[in-house]
N, C-alpha and C positions, 0 to 999 in steps of 0.2 A: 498790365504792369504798372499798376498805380503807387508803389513802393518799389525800390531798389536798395537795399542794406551793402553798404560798403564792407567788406570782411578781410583785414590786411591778410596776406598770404605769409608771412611770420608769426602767424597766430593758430596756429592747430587747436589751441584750446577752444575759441572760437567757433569753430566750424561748426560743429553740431548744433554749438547753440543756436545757429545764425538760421539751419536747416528748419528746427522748431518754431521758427518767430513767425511772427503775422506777415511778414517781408513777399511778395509779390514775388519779389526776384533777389539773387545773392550777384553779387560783383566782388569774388575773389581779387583782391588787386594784390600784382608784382611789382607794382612802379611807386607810386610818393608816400603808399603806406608803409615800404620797406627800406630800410637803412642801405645804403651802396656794401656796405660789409655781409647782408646777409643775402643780398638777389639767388644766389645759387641757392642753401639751405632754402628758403622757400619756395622758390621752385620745386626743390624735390618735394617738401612735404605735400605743397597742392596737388602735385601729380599724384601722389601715394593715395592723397583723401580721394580725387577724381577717379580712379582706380579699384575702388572701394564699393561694396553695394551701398554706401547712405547716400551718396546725390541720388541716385536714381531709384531710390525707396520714396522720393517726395515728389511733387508736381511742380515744385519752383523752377521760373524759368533759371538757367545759371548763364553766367556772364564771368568772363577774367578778362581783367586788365591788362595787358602786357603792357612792357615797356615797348618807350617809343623807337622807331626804328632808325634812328641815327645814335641809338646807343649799342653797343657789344652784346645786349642780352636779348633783343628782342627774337635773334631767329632762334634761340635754345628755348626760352619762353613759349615760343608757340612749336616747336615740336616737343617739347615736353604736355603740354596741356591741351592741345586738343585731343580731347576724350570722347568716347560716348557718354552722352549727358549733358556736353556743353552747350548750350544754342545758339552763343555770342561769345566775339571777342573784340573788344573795349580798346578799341587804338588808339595812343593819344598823338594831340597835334601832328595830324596829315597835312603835307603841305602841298599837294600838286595830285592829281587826276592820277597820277605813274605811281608814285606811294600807294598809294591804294591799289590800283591791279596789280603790285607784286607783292603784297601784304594779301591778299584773296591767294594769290597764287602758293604764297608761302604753307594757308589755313589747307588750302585744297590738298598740298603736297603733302601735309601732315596726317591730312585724315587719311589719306591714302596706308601712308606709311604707319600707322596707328590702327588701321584695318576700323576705322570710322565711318559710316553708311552716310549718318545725318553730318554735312559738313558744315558746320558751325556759319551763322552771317557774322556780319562787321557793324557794329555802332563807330560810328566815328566821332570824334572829341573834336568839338571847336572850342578852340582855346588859345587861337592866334589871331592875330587881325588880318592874316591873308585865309586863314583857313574861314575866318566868319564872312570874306570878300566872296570867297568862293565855294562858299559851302553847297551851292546846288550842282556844281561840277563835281565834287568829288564826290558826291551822293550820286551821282551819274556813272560814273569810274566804272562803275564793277556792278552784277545784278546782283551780289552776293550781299551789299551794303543797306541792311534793315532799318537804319535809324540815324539821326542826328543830335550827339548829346553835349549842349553847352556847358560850358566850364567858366565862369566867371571872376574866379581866385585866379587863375594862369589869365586871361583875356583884360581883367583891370588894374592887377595891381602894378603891375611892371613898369606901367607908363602912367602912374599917377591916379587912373580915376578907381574914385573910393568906390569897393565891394558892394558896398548898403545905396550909391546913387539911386534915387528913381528910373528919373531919366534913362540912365545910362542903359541900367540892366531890362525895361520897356526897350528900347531900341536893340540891344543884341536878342531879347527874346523875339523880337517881331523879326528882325531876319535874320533864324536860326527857321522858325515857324516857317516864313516865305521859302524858303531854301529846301526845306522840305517838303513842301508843297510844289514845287516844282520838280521837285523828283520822284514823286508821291513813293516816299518813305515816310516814317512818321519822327516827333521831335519829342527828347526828351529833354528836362530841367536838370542840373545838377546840381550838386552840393551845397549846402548852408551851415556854414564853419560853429556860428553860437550856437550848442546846444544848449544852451541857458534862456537863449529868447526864442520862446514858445510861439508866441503870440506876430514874431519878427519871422520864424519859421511857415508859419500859418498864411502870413501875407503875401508871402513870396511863392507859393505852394498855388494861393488864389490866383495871383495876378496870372502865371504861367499856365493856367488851365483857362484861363478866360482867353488867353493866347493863342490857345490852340494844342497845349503839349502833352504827352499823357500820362506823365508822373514824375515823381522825383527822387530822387538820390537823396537815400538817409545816411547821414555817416552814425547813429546812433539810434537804439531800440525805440529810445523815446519816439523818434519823428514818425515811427512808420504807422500810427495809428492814426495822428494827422490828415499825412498823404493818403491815406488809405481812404480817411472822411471823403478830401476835397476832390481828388480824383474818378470818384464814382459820382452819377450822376443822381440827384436828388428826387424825392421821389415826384416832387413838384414837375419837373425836366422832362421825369418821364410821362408824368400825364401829357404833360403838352405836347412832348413826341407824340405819342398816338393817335392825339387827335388831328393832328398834322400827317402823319401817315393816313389815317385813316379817310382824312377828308383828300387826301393825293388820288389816295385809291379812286375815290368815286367821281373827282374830277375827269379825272384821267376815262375813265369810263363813259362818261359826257362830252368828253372831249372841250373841256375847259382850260385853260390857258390857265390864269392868274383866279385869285377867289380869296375867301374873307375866312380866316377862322379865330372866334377870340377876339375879333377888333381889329385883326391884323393883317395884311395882304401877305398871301403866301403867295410863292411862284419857286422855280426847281431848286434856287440855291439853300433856301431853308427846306426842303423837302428832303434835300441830301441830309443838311444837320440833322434833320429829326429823325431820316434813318441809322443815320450814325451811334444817335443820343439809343434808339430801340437794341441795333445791335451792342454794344455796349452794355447794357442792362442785360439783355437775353443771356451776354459770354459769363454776368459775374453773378450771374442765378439772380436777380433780384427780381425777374420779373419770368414767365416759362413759356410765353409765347405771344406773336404779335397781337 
């Protein structure tokens, strides 16, 4: 999921296109892409399109935003939209371990009552400063919860520190990434409001996968071919994965501990990375076998 295409749920026109795009993943959103006058009206449309054989004429993962659950709309939100077809749904700012096991409970109830087999997981939005406190707790919450996705627009602006900080946005990626790592879920990057700065898009895409995270949230066509670059691993990456697997293999068969490849002391925790870097490669067809 090295791309995520934000697709307002007030937009049916939208839809198909978003279907077609080079986009990894769609995130139908009900919450800041849609005006408080229209949450019902798009509600219904999502559910109609969800309903429909086009999501599941395609391979994209699909993803819908609800709104957040101290609003009026979140439980109509999710019994309306979990479908077959869904794989995720996009919570925003959970505040406590309890939000989240009655938010799984709410998804669980749905697919039930929706005659749903696959019950859709939870990405969960850190976008508060208690939810970034706590974000390996609430990734704990529930087995149901797949992923950690930061929000930087809700998490800086509120309280003063600017969007574009370096600083700032290294330090909530490093414990978004940590948080996830202790829950071993995985962490995804969110949103980058200028679609004008390409190159401002591009750096923020790098730094977050040198992080550790495995892609990002395009709110525009343009970004998803960006993310799509940085997010996969290069082909350079994957040489040196293999040769790092490779040379795992025959240690391990020697019964060698630690060992040199390339100049470099390998030992288990780069052995993990480099199986990661292979698998990775193997899922996005670039490479067909170890």
């Amino acid at each position: 999921m090295r791309s995520k295409l934000f697709v307002p749920g007030s937009r049916p026109e939208l839809f198909g296109k978003a279907l077609t795009s080079a986009a990894d993943s769609l995130s139908f959103d009900l919450e800041d892409a849609v005006a408080e006058p229209r949450k019902d009206e798009a509600r219904g449309l999502l559910r109609d399109f969800l309903l429909s054989d086009a999501p599941r004429a395609h391979t994209k993962t699909v993803i819908v935003r609800v709104n957040a659950m101290d609003t009026p709309h979140f439980a109509q939100d999710v019994a309306e939209v979990v479908r077959a077809g869904v794989h995720l749904i996009n919570l925003p700012k959970p505040e406590s371990p309890g939000h989240v096991v009655i938010a799984a409970h709410a998804v669980a109830d749905a697919a039930r009552a929706n005659g749903v087999t696959q019950v859709p997981g939870l990405l969960l939005n850190m976008e508060t400063p208690k939810s970034l406190r706590t974000g390996a707790a609430l990734a704990m919450a529930h087995p149901s919860v797949k992923g950690l996705q930061l929000g930087l627009g809700d998490l800086f602006e509120p309280y003063g520190i600017h969007r574009r900080e370096p600083s700032a946005i290294a330090q909530a990626l490093f414990a978004v990434r940590m948080a996830a790592a202790e829950a071993d879920v995985w962490a995804y990057d969110g949103a980058f409001a200028n679609i004008k700065d390409v190159e401002g898009f591009r750096a923020e895409c790098e730094l977050s996968r040198r992080m550790g995270f495995l892609g990002k949230t395009c709110i525009h066509p343009s970004q998803i071919a960006i993310a799509n670059e940085v997010f996969q691993p290069s082909q350079k990456e994957i040489d040196d994965a293999l040769k790092v697997v490779e040379a795992a293999r025959n240690a391990d068969q020697n019964a060698v501990g630690a060992y040199v490849v390339d100049g470099k002391m390998i030992d288990r925790p780069f052995v993990l990375r480099a199986e990661a870097i292979v698998q990775s490669a193997l899922a996005m067809g670039l490479i067909t076998s170890k």
